[in-house]
VOZA-98267 format. One record per residue: x negated, y, z negated of N, C-alpha, C, O in turn; residue number from 1. Coordinates in steps of 0.1 Angstrom, whole numbers. Layout:
BEGIN
ATOM     nX     nY     nZ    caX    caY    caZ     cX     cY     cZ     oX     oY     oZ  seq
ATOM      X      Y      Z      X      Y      Z      X      Y      Z      X      Y      Z  NUM
...
This chain:
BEGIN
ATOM     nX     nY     nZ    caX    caY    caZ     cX     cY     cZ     oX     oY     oZ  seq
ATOM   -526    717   -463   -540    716   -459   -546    731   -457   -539    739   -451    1
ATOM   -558    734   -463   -565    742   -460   -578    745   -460   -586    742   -468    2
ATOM   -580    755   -443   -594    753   -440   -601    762   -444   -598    773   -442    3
ATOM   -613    759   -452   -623    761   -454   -636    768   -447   -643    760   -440    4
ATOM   -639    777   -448   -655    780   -437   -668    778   -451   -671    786   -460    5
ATOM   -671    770   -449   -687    771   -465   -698    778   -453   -701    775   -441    6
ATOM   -702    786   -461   -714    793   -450   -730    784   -461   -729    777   -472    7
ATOM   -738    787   -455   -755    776   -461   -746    764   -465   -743    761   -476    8
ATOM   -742    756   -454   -740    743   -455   -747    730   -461   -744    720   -467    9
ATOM   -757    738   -453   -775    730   -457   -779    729   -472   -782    719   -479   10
ATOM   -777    741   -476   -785    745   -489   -779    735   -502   -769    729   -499   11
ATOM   -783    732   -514   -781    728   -527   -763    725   -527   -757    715   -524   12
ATOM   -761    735   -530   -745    739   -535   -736    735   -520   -724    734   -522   13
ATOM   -738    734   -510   -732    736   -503   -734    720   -490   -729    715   -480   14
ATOM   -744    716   -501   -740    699   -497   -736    688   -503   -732    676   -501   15
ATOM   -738    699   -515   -729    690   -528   -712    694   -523   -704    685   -526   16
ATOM   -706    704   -518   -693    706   -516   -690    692   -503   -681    684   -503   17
ATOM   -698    693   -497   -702    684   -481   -696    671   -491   -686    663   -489   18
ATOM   -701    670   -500   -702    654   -504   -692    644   -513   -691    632   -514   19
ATOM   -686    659   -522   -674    657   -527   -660    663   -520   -651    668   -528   20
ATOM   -658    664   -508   -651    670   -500   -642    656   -502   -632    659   -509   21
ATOM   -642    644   -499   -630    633   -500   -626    633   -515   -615    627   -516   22
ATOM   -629    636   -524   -621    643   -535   -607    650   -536   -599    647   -545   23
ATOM   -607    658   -529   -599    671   -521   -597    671   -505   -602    677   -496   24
ATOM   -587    662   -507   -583    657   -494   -575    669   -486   -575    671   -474   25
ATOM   -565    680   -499   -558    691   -493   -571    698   -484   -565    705   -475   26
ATOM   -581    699   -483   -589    711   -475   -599    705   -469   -607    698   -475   27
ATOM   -600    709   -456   -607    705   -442   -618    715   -441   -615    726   -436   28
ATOM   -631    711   -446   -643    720   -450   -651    722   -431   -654    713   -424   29
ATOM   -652    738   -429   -656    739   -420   -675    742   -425   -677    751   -434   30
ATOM   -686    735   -421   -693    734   -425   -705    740   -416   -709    733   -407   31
ATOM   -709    752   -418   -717    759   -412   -731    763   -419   -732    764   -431   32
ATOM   -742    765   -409   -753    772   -413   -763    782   -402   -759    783   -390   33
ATOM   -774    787   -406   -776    795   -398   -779    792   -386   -785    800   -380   34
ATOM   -776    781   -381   -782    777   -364   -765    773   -357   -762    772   -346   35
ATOM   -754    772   -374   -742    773   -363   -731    784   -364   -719    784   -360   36
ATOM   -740    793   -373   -729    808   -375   -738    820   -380   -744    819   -391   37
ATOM   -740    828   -374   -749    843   -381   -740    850   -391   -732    859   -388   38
ATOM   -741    845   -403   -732    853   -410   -738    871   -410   -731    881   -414   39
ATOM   -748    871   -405   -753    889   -404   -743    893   -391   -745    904   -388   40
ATOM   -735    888   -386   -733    894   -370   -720    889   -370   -716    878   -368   41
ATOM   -711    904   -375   -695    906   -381   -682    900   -368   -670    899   -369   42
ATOM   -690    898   -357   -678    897   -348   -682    881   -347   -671    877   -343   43
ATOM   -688    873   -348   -698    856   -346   -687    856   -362   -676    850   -361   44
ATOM   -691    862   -373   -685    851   -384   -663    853   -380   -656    844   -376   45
ATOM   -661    867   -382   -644    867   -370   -639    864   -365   -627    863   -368   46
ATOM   -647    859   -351   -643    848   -342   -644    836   -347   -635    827   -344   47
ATOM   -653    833   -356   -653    816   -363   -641    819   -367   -632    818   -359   48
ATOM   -636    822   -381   -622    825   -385   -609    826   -382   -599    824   -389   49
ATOM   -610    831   -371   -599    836   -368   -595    822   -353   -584    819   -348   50
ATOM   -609    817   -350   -605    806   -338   -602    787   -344   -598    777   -337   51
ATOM   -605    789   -359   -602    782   -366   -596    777   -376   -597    765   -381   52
ATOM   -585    793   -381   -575    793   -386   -580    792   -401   -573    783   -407   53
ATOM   -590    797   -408   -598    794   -417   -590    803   -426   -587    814   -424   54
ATOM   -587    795   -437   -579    804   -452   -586    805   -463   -581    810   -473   55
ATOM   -603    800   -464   -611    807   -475   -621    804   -471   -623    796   -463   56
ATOM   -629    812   -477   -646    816   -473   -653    807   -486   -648    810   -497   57
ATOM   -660    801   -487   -670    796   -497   -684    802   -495   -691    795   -488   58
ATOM   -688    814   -498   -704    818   -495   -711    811   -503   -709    811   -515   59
ATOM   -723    802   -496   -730    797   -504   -744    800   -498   -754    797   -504   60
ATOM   -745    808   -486   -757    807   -477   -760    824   -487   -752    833   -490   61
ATOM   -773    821   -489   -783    839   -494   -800    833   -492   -806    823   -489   62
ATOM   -803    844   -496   -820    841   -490   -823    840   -506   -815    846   -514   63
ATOM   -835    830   -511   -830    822   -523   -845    822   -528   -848    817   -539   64
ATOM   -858    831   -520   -874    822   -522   -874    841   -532   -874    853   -528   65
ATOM   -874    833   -546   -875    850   -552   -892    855   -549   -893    868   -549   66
ATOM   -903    847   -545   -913    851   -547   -912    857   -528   -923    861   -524   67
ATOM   -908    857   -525   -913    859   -508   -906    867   -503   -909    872   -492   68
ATOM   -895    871   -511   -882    886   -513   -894    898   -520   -890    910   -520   69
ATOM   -906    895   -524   -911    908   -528   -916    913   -510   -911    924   -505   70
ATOM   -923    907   -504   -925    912   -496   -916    910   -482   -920    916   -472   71
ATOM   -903    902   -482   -893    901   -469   -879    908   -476   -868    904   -477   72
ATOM   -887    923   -482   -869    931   -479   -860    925   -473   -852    916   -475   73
ATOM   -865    936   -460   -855    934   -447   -849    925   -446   -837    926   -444   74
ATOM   -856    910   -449   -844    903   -442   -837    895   -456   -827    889   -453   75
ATOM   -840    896   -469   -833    893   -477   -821    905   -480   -811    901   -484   76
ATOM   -822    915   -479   -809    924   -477   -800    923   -468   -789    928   -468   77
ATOM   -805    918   -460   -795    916   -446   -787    903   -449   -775    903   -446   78
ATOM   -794    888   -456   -785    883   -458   -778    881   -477   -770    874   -482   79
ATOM   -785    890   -481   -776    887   -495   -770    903   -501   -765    906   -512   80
ATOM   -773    914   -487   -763    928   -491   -755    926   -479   -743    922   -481   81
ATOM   -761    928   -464   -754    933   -454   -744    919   -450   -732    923   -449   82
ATOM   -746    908   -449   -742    896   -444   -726    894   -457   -715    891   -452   83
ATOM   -726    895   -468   -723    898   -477   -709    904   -474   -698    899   -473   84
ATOM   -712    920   -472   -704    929   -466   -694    927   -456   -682    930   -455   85
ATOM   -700    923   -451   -696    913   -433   -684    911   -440   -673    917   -440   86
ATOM   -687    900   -446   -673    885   -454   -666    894   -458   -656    894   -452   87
ATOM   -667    904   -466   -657    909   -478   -649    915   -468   -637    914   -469   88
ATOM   -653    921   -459   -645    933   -450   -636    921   -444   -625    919   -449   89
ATOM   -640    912   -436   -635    903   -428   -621    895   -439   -609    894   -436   90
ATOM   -628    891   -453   -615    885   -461   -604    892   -461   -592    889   -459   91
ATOM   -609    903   -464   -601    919   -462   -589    916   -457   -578    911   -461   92
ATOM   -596    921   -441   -588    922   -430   -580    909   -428   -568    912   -426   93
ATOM   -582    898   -428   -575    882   -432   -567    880   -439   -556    874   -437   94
ATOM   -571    886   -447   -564    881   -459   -567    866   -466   -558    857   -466   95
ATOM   -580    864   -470   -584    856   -469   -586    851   -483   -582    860   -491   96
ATOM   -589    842   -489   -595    836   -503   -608    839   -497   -611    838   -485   97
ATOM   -618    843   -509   -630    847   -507   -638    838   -526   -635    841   -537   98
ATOM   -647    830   -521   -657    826   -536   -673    833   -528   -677    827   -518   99
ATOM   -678    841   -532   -691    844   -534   -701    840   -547   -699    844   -559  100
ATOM   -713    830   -540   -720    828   -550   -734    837   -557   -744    839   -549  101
ATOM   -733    841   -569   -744    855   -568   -754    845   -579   -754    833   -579  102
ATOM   -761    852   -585   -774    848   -596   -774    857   -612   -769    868   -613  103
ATOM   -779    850   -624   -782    854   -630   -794    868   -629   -795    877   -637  104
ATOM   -801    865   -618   -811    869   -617   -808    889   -611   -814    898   -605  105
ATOM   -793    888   -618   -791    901   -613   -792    910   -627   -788    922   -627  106
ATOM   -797    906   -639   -798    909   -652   -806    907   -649   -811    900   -641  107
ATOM   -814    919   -665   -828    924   -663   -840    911   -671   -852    909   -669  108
ATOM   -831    905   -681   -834    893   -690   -838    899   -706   -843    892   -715  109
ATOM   -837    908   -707   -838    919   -723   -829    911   -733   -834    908   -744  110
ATOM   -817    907   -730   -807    905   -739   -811    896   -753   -821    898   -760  111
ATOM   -805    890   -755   -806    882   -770   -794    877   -772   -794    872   -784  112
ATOM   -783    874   -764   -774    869   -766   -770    865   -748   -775    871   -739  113
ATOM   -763    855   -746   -760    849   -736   -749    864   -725   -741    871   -731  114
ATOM   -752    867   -710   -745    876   -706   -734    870   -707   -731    859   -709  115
ATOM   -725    882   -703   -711    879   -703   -712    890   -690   -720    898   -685  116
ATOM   -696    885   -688   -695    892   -670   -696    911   -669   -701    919   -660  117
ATOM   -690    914   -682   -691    927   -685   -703    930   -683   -703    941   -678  118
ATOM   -717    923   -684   -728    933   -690   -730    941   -679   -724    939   -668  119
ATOM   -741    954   -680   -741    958   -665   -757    952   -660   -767    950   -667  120
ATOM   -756    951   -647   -769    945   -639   -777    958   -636   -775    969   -633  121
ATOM   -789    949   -640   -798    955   -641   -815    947   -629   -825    942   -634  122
ATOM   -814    947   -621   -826    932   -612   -838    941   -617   -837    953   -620  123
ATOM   -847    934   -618   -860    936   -618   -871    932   -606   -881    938   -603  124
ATOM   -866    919   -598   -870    918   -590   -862    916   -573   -850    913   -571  125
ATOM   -870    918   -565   -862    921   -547   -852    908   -549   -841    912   -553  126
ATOM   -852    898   -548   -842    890   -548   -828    892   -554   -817    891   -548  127
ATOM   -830    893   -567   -818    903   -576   -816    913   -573   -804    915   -577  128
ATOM   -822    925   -568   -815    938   -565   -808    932   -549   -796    935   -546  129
ATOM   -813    928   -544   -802    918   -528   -793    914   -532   -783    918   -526  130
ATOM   -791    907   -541   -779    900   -551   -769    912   -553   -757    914   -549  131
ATOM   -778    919   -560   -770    928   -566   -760    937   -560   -749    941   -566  132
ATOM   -765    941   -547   -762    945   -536   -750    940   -532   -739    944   -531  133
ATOM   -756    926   -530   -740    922   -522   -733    918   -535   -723    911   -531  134
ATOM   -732    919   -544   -721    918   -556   -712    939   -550   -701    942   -545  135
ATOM   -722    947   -555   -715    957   -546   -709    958   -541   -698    962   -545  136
ATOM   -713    955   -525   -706    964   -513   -688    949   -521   -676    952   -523  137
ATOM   -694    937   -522   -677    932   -527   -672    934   -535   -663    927   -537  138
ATOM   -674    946   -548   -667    950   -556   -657    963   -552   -646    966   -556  139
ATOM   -668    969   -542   -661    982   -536   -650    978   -527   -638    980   -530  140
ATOM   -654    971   -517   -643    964   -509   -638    961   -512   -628    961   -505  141
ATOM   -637    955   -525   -622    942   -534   -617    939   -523   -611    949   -519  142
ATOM   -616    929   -516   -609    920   -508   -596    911   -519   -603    908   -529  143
ATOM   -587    909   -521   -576    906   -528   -579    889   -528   -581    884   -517  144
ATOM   -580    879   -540   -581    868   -542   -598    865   -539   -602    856   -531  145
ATOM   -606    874   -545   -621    871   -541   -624    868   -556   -616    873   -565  146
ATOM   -634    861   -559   -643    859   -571   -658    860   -568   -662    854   -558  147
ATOM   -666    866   -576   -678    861   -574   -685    851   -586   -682    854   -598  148
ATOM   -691    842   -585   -699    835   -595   -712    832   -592   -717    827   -582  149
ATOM   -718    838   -609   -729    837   -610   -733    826   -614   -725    818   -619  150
ATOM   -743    824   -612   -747    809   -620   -762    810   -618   -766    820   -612  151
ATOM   -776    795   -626   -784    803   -624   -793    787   -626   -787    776   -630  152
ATOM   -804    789   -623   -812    773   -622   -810    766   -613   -816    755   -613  153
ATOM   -803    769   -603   -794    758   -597   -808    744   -593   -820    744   -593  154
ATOM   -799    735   -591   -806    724   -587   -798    712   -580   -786    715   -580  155
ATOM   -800    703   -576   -793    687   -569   -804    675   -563   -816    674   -565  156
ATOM   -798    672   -559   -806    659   -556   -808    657   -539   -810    646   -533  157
ATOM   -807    673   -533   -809    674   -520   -817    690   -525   -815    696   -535  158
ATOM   -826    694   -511   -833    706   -513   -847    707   -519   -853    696   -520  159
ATOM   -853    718   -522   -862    719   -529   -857    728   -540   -850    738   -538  160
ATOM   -864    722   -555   -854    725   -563   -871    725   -575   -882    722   -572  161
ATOM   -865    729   -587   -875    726   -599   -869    712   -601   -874    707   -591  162
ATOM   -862    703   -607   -864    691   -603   -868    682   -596   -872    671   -599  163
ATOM   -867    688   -584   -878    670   -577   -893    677   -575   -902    670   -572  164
ATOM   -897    694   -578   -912    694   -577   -913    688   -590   -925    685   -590  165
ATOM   -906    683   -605   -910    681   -615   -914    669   -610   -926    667   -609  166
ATOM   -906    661   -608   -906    648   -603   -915    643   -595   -920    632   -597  167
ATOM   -919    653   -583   -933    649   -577   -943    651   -583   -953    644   -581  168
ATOM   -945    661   -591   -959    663   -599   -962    656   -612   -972    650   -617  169
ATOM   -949    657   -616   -954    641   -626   -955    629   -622   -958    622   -631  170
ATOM   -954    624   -610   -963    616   -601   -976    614   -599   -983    604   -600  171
ATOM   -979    626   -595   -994    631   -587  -1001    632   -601  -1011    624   -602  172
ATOM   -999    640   -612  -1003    641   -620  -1004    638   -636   -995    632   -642  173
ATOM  -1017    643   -640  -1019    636   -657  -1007    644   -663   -997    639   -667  174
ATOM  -1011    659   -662   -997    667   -669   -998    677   -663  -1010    678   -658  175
ATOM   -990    687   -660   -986    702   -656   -986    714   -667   -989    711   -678  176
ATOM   -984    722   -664   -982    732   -670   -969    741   -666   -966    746   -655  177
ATOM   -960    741   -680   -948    755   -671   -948    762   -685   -952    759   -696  178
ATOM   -941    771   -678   -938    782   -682   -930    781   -695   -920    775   -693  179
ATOM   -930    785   -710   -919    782   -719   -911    800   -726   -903    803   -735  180
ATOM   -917    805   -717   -908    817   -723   -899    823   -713   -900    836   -712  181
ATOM   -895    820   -709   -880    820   -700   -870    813   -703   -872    801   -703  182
ATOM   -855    818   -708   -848    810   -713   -836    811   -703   -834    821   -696  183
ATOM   -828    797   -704   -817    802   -695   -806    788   -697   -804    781   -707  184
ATOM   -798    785   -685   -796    775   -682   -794    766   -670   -787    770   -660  185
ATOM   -801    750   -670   -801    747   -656   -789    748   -654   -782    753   -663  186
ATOM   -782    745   -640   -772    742   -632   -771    730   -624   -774    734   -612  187
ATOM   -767    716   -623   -768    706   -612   -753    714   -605   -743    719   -609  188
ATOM   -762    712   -590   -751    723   -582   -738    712   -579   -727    717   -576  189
ATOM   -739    696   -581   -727    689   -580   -717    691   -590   -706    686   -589  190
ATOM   -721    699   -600   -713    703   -611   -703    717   -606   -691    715   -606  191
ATOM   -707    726   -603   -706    737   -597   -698    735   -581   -690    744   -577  192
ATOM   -701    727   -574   -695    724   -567   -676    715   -567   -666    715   -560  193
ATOM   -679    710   -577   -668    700   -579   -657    714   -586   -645    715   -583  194
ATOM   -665    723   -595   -654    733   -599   -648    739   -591   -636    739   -590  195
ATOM   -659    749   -579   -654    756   -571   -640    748   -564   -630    756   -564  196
ATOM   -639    739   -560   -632    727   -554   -616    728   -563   -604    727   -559  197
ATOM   -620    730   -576   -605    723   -583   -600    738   -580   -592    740   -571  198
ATOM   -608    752   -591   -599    761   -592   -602    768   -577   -604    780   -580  199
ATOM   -603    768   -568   -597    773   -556   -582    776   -554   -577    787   -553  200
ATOM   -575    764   -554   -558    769   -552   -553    778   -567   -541    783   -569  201
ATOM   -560    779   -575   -560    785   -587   -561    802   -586   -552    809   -589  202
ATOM   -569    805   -582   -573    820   -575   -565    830   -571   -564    831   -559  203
ATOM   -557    841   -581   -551    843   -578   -553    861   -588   -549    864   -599  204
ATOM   -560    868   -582   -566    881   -582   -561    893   -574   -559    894   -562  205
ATOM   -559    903   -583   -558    919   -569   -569    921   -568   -574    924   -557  206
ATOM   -575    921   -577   -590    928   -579   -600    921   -580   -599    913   -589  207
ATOM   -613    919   -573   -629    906   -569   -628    906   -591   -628    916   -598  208
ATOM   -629    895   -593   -633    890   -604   -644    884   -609   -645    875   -601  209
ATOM   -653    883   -615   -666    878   -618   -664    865   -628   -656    866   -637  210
ATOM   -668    858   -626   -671    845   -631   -686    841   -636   -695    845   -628  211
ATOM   -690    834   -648   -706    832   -646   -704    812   -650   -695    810   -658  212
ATOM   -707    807   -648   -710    794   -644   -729    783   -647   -738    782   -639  213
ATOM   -728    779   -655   -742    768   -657   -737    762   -667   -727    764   -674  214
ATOM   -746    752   -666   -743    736   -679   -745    740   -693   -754    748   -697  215
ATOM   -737    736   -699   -741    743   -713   -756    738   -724   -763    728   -723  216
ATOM   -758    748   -733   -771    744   -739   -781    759   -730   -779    768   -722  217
ATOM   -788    754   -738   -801    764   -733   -816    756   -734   -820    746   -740  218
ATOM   -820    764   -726   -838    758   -727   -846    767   -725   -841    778   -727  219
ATOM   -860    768   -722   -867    772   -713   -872    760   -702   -868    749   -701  220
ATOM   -882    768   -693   -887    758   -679   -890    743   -686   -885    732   -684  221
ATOM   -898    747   -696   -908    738   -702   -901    727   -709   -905    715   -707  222
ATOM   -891    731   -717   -882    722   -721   -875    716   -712   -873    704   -714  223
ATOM   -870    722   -699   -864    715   -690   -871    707   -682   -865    698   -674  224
ATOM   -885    710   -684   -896    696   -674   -899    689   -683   -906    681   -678  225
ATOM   -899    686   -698   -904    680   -707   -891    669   -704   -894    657   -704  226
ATOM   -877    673   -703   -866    668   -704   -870    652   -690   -872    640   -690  227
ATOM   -869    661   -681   -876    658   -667   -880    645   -667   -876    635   -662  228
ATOM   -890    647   -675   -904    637   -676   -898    628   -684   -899    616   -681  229
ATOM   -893    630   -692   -892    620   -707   -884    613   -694   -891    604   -689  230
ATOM   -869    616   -687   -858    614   -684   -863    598   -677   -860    586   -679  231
ATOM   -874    605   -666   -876    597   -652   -889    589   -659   -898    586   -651  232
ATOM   -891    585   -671   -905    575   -679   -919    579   -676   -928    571   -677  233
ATOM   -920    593   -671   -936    595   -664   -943    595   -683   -938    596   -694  234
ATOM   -958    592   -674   -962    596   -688   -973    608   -686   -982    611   -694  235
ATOM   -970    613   -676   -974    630   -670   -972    638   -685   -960    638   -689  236
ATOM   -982    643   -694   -980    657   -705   -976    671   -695   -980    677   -685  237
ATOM   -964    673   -705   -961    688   -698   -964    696   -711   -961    694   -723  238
ATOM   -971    704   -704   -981    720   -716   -976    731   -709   -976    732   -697  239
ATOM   -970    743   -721   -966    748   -721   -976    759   -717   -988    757   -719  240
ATOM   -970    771   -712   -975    784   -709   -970    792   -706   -960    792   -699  241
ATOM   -976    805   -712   -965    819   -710   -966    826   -694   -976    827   -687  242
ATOM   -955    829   -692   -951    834   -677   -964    844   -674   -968    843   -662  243
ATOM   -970    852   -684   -983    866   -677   -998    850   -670  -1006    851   -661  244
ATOM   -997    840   -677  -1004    832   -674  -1001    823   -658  -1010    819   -651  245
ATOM   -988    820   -656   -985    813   -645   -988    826   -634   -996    824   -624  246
ATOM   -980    842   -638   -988    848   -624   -982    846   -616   -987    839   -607  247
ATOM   -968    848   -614   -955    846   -599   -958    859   -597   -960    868   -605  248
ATOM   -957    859   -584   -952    872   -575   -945    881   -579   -947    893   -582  249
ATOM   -934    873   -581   -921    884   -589   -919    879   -601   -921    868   -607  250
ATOM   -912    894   -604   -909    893   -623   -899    884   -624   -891    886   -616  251
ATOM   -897    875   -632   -887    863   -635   -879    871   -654   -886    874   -664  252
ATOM   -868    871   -653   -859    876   -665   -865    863   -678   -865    851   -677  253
ATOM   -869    870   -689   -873    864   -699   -860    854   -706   -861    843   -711  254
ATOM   -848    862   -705   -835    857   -708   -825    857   -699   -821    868   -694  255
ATOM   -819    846   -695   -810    851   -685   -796    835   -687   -790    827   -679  256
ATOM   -795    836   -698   -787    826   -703   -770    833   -703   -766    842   -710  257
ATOM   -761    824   -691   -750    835   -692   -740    826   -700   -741    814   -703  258
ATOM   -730    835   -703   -719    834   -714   -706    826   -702   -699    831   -692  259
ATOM   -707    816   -707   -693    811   -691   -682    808   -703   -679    796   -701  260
ATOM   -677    813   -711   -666    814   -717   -652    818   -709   -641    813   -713  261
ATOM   -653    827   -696   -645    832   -691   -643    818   -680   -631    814   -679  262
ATOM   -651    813   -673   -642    804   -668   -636    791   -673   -628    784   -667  263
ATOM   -643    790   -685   -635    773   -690   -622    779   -694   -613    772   -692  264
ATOM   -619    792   -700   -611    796   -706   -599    800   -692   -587    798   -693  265
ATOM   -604    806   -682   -593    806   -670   -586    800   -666   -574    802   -665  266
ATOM   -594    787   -661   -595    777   -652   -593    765   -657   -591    755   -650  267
ATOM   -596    765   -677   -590    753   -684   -603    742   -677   -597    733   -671  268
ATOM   -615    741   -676   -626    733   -672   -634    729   -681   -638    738   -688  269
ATOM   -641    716   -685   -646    714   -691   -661    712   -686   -661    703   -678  270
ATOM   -673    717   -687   -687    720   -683   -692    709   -688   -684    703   -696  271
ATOM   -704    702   -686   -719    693   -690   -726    699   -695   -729    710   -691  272
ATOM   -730    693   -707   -740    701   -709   -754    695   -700   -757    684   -695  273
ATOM   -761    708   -702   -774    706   -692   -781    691   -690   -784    687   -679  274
ATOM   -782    684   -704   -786    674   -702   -781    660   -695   -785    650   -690  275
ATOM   -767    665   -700   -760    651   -690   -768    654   -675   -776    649   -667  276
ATOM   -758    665   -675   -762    669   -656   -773    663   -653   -775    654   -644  277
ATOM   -785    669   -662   -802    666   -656   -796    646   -656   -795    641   -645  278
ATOM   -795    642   -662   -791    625   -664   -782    624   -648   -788    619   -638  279
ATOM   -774    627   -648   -763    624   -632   -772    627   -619   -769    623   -607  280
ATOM   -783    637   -623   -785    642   -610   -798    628   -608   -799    619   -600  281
ATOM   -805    630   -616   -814    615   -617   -812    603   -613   -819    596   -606  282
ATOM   -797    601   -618   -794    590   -617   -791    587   -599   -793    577   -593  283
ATOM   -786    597   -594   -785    599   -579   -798    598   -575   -802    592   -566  284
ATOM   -807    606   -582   -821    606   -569   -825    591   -568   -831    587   -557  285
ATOM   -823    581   -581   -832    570   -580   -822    561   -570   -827    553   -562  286
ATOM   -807    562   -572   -798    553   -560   -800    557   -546   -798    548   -538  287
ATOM   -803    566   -544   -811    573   -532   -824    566   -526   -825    562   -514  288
ATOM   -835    564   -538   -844    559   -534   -844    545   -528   -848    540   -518  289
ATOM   -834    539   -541   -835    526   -535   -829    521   -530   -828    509   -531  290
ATOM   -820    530   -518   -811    528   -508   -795    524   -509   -788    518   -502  291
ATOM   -793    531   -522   -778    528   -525   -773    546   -518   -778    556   -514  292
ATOM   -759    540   -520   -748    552   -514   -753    565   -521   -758    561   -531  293
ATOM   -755    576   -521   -760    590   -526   -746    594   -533   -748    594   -545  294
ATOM   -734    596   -530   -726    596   -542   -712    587   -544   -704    586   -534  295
ATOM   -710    579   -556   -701    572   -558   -688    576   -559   -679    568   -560  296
């Protein structure tokens, strides 16, 4: 048996681990967020650890709103550089298994070919250089048996996500407008979660390793809310438009489609492609609705 600390308990990714936890009966998930652990405050996360006998770190908790990171530095560096830091030193000292989850969004989106873990990061916008950051200070640290993975879209059938605003607005509305020049790939975070889960006892590094992680296939937004729509029978029109037209706060990577060759090939995993997932995750929101169990 082994215990677990998942930090953003709450968030997407980290209630999907909550949920497939009887899966993996070997590991007793300690399930925290910020009202029951300050991951910014190095002696609070320590003491959790060390009074709990905890043998791997799942980071899943980061400040996540890319448009509200242009103007909350401060506190998106605190939790996706300095908070970051905290863990790595702390696995360190433990001797701990360490998974950190980072973003596509730490590439500049220039490319023309899917990244691979090699490329070098480049952010364009505060959220990704935060990312970037705390990919950093844990590359420097190398804590021994750490990985980071990138992954990028994420989404589930808990949170606020581009899926269920698709889903509400093609309700409310005749049709929308997104964006179709951004390319990438979604992520259903129960997909991502169920991996983290297998290759865990797998993990076996001197040196922090990089991993990148999403469903296979590619899209843009547009294709992915067109997918959406068709999926869930709206007859909401989705119209396309270029990103200088939508007008976000922050710059969003034109390309940010990553190359996950390196973990099916590690870890021997076989991925979804995007569109199943978008189908699985659906199929959960509507068993939800209509009061069946949320996962079978």
């Amino acid at each position: 048996m082994s215990n677990i600390l998942i930090t953003g308990s709450k968030g997407q990714l980290g209630t999907e681990l909550a949920a497939i936890n009887g899966q993996f009966p070997y590991f007793k998930l300690f399930l925290t967020d910020t009202a029951t652990l300050d991951i910014t405050n190095f002696s609070a996360v320590e003491n959790f650890i060390v009074n709990n006998k905890i043998d791997i770190i799942i980071n899943c908790a980061a400040y996540t709103n890319v448009d509200k990171a242009e103007d909350e530095v401060e506190i998106s560096n605190k939790i996706n550089f300095e908070a970051v830091k905290n863990i790595a030193e702390i696995a360190k000292k433990h001797a701990l298994k360490l998974i950190h989850i980072s973003t596509d969004y730490v590439f500049d989106g220039t490319s023309q070919i899917p990244y691979s873990e090699t490329v070098l990061t480049n952010p364009k916008n505060q959220y990704g250089k935060s990312k970037d950051l705390g990919e950093k200070a844990l590359l420097k640290i190398n804590p021994k048996n750490t990985i980071i993975i990138r992954t990028s879209w994420l989404y589930a059938v808990s949170g606020h996500n581009f899926v269920k605003t698709i889903l509400k607005l093609s309700n409310e509305r005749n049709e929308i407008k997104v964006v179709n020049d951004q390319i990438g790939s979604p992520t259903n975070a129960a997909d991502l979660a169920k991996v983290i889960l297998t290759i865990v006892p797998k993990i076996d590094c001197k040196n922090v390793e990089i991993f990148h992680f999403s469903n296979q296939g590619k899209c843009s937004w547009f294709q992915f809310a067109q997918e959406i729509v068709q999926q869930s029978k709206s007859d909401c029109a989705v119209l396309p438009i270029t990103s200088k037209e939508f007008n976000s706060k922050a710059y969003r990577p034109n390309f940010s489609l990553l190359n996950t060759e390196k973990i099916k090939n590690t870890f021997q995993i076989d991925i979804p492609t995007w569109q199943d997932a978008l189908i699985n995750c659906l199929k959960k929101i509507n068993e939800i609705k209509e009061g069946k169990p949320k996962h079978s």
